[in-house]
N, CA, C and O atoms as CSV, one atom per row, in Angstrom:
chain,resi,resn,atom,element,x,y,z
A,1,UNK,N,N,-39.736,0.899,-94.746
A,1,UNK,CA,C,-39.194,1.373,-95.997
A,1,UNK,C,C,-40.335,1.487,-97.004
A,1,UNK,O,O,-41.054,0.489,-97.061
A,2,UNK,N,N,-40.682,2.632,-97.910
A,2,UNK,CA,C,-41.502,2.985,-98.554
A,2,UNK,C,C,-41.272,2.076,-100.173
A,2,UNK,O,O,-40.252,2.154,-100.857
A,3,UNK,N,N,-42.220,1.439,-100.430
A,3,UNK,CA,C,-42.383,0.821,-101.903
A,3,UNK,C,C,-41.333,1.901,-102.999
A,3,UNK,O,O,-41.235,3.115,-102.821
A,4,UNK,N,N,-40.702,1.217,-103.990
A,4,UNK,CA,C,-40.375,1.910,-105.229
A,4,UNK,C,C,-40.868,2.387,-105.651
A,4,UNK,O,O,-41.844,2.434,-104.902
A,5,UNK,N,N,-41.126,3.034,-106.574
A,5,UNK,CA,C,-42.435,3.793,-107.624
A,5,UNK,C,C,-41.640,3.428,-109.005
A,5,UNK,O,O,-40.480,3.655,-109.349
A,6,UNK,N,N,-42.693,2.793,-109.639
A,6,UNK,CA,C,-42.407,2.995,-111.412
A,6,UNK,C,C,-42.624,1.802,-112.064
A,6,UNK,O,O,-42.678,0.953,-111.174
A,7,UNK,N,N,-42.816,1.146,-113.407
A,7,UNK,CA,C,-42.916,0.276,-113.601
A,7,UNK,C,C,-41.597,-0.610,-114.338
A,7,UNK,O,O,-41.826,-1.568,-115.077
A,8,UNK,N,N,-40.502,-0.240,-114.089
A,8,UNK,CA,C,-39.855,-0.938,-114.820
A,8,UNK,C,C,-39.036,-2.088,-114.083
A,8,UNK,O,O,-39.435,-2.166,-112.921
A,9,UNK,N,N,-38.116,-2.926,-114.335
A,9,UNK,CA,C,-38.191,-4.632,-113.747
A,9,UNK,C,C,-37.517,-4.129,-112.486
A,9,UNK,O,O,-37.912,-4.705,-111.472
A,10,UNK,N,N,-36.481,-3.077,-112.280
A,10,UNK,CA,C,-36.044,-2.449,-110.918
A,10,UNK,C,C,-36.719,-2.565,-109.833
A,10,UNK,O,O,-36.507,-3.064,-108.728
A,11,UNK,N,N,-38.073,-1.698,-110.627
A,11,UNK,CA,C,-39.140,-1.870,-109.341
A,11,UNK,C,C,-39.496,-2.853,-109.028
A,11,UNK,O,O,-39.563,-3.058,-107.816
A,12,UNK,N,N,-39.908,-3.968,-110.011
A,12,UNK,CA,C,-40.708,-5.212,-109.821
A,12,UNK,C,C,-39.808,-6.502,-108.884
A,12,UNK,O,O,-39.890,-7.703,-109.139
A,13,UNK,N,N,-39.188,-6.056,-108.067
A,13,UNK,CA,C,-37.764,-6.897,-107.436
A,13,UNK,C,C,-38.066,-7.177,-106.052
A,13,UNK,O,O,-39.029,-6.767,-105.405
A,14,UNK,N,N,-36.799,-8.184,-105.553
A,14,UNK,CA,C,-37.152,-8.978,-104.337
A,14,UNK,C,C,-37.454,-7.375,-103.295
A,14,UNK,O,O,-38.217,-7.328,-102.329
A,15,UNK,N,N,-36.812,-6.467,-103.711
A,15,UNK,CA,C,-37.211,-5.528,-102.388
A,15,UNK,C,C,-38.073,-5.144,-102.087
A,15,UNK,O,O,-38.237,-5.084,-100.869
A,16,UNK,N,N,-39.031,-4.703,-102.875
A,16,UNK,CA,C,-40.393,-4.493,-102.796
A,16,UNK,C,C,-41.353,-5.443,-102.063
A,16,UNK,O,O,-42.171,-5.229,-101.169
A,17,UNK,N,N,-40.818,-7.138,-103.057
A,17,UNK,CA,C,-41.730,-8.010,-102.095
A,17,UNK,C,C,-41.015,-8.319,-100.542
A,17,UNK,O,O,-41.698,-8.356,-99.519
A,18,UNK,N,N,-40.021,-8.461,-100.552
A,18,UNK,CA,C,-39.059,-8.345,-98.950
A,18,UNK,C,C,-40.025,-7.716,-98.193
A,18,UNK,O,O,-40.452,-8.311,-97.203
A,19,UNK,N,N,-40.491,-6.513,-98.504
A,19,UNK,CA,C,-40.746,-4.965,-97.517
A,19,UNK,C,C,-42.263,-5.710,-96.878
A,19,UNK,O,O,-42.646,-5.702,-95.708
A,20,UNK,N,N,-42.971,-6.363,-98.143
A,20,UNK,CA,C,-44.379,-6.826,-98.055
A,20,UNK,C,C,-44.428,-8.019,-96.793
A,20,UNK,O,O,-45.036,-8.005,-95.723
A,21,UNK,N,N,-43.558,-9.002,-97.377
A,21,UNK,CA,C,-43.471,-10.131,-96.266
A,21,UNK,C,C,-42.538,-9.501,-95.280
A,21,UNK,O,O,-42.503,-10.288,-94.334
A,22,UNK,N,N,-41.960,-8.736,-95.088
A,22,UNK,CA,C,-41.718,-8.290,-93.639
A,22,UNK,C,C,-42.621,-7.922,-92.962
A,22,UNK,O,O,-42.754,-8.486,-91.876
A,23,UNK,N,N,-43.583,-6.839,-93.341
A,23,UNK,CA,C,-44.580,-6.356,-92.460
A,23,UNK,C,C,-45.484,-7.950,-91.925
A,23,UNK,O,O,-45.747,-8.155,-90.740
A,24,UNK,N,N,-45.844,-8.916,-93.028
A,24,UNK,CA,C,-46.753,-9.727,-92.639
A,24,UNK,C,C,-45.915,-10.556,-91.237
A,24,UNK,O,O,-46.314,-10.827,-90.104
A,25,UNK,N,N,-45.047,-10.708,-91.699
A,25,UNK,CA,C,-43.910,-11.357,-90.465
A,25,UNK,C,C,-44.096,-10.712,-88.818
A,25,UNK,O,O,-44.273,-11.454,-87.852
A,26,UNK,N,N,-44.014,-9.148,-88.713
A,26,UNK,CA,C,-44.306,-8.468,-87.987
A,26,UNK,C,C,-45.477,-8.346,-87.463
A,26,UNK,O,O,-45.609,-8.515,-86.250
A,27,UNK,N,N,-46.434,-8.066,-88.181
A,27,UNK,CA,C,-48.308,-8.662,-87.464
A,27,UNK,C,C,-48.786,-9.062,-88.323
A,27,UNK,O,O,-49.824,-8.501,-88.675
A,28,UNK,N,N,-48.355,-10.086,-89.015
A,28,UNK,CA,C,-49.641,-11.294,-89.376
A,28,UNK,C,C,-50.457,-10.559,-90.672
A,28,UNK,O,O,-51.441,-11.130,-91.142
A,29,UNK,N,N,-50.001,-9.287,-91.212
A,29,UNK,CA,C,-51.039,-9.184,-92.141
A,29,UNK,C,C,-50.237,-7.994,-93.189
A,29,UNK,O,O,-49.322,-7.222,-92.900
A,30,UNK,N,N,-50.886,-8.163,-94.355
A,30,UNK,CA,C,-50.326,-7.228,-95.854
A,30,UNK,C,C,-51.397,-6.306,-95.921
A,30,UNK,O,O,-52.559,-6.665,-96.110
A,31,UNK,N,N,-51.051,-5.145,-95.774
A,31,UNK,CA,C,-52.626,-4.399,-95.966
A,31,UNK,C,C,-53.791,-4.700,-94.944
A,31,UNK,O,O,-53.696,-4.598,-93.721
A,32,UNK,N,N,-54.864,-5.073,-95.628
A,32,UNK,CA,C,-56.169,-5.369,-94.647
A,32,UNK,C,C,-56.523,-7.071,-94.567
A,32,UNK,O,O,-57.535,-7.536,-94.041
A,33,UNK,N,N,-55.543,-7.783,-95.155
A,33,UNK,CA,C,-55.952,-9.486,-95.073
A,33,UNK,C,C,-54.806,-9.804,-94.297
A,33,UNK,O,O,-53.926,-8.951,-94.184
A,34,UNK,N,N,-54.709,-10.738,-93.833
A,34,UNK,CA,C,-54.331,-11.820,-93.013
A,34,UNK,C,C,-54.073,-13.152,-93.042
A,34,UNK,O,O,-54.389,-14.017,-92.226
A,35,UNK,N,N,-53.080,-13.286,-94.709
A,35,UNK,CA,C,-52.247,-14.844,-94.930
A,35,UNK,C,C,-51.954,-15.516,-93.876
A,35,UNK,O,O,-51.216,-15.119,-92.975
A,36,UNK,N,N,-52.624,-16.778,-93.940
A,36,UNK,CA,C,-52.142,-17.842,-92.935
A,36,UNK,C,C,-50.755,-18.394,-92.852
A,36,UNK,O,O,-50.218,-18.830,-91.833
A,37,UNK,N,N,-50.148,-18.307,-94.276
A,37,UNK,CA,C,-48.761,-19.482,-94.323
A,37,UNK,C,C,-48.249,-17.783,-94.972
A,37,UNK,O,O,-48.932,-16.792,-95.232
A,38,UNK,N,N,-46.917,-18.007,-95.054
A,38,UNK,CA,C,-45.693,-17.232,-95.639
A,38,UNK,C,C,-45.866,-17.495,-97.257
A,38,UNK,O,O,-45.912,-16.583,-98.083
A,39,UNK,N,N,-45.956,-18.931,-97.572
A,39,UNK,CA,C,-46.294,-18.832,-99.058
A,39,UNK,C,C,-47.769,-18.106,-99.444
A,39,UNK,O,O,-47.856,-18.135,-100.671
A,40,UNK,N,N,-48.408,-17.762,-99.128
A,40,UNK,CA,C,-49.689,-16.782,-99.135
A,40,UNK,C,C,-49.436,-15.702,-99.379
A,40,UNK,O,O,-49.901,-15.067,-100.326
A,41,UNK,N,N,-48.463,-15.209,-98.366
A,41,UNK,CA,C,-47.611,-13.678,-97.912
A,41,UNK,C,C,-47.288,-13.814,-98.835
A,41,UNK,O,O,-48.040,-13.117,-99.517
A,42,UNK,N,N,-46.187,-14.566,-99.843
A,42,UNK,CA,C,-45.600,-14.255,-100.359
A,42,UNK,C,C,-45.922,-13.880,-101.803
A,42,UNK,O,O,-45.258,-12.998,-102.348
A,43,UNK,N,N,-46.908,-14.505,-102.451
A,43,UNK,CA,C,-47.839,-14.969,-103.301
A,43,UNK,C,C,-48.616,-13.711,-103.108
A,43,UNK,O,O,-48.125,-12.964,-103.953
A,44,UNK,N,N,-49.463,-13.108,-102.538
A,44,UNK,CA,C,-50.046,-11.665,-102.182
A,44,UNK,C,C,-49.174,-10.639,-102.307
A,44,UNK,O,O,-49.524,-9.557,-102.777
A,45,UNK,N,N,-48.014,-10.878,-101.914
A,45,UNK,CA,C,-46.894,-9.271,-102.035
A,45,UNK,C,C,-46.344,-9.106,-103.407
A,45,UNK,O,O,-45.985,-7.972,-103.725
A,46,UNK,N,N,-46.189,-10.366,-104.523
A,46,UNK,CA,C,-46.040,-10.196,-105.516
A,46,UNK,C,C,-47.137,-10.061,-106.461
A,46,UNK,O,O,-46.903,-9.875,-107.655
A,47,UNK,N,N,-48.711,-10.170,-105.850
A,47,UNK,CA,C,-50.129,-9.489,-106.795
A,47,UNK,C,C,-49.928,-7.893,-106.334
A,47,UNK,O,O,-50.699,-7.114,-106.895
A,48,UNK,N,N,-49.095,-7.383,-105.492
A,48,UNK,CA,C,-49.718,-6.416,-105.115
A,48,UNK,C,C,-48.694,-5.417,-105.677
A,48,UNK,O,O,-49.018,-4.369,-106.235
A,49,UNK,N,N,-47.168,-5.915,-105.440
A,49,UNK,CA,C,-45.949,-5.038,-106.132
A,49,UNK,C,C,-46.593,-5.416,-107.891
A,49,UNK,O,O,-46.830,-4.337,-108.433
A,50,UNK,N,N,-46.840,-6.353,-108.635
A,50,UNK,CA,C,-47.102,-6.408,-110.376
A,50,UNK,C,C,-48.501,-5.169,-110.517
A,50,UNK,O,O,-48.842,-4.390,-111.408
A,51,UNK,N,N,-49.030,-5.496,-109.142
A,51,UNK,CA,C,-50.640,-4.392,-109.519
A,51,UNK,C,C,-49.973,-2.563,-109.565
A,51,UNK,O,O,-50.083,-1.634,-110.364
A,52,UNK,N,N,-49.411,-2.726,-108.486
A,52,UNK,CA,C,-48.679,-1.177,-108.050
A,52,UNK,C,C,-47.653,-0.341,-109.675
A,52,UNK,O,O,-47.541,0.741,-110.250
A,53,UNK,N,N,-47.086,-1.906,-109.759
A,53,UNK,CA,C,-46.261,-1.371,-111.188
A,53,UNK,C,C,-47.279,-1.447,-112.638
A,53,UNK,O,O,-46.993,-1.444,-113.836
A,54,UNK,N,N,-48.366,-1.503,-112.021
A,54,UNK,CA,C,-48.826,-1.679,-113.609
A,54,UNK,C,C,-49.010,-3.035,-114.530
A,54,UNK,O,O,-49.621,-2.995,-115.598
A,55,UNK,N,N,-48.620,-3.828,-114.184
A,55,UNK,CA,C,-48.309,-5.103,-114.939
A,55,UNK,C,C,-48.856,-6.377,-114.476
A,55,UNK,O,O,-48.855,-6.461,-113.248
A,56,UNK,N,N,-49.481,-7.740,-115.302
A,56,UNK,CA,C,-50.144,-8.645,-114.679
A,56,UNK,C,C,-48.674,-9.566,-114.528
A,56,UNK,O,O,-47.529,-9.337,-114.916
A,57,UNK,N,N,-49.293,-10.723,-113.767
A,57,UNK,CA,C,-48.474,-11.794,-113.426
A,57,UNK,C,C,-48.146,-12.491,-114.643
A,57,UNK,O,O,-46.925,-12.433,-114.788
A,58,UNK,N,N,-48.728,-13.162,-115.636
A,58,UNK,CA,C,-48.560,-13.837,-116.731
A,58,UNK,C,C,-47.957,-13.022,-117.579
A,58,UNK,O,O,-47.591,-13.621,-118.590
A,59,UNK,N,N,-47.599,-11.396,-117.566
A,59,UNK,CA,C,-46.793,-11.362,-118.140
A,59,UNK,C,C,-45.168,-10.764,-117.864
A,59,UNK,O,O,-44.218,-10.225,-118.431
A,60,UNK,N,N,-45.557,-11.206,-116.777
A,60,UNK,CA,C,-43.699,-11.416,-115.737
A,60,UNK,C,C,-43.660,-12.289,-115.889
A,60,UNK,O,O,-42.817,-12.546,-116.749
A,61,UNK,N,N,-44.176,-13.158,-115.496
A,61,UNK,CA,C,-43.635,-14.639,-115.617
A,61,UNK,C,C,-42.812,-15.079,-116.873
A,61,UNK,O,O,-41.852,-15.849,-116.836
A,62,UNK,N,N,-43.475,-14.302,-118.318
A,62,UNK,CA,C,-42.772,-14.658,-119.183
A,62,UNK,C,C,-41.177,-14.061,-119.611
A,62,UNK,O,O,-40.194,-14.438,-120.249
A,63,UNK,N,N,-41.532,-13.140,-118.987
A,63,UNK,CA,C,-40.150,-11.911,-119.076
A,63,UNK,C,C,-38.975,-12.278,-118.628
A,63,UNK,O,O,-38.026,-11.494,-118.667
């Protein structure tokens, strides 16, 4: 399933990161790295869906 596009909180949602830690689940890797634990995966798929939408972590977190 292809990423959302856009930056608003829709996009920024469990599905996007779901899609991320599925693939890592499937072979072991997000892109070109290779998280050891699931909390890694998981932690990486949400730098990468906030980077994609435009937006840093510190300021989701507050939102």
């Amino acid at each position: 399933m292809p990423l959302k596009k856009g930056s608003s909180q829709s996009v920024v949602n469990i599905i996007n990161i779901k899609t991320f830690v599925d693939d890592w689940k499937k072979d072991g890797s997000i892109g070109i790295s290779h998280p050891s634990t699931k909390e890694k995966a998981v932690k990486q798929a949400v730098a990468i869906v906030l980077t994609k939408a435009g937006k840093s972590r510190n300021a989701h977190a507050g939102a």
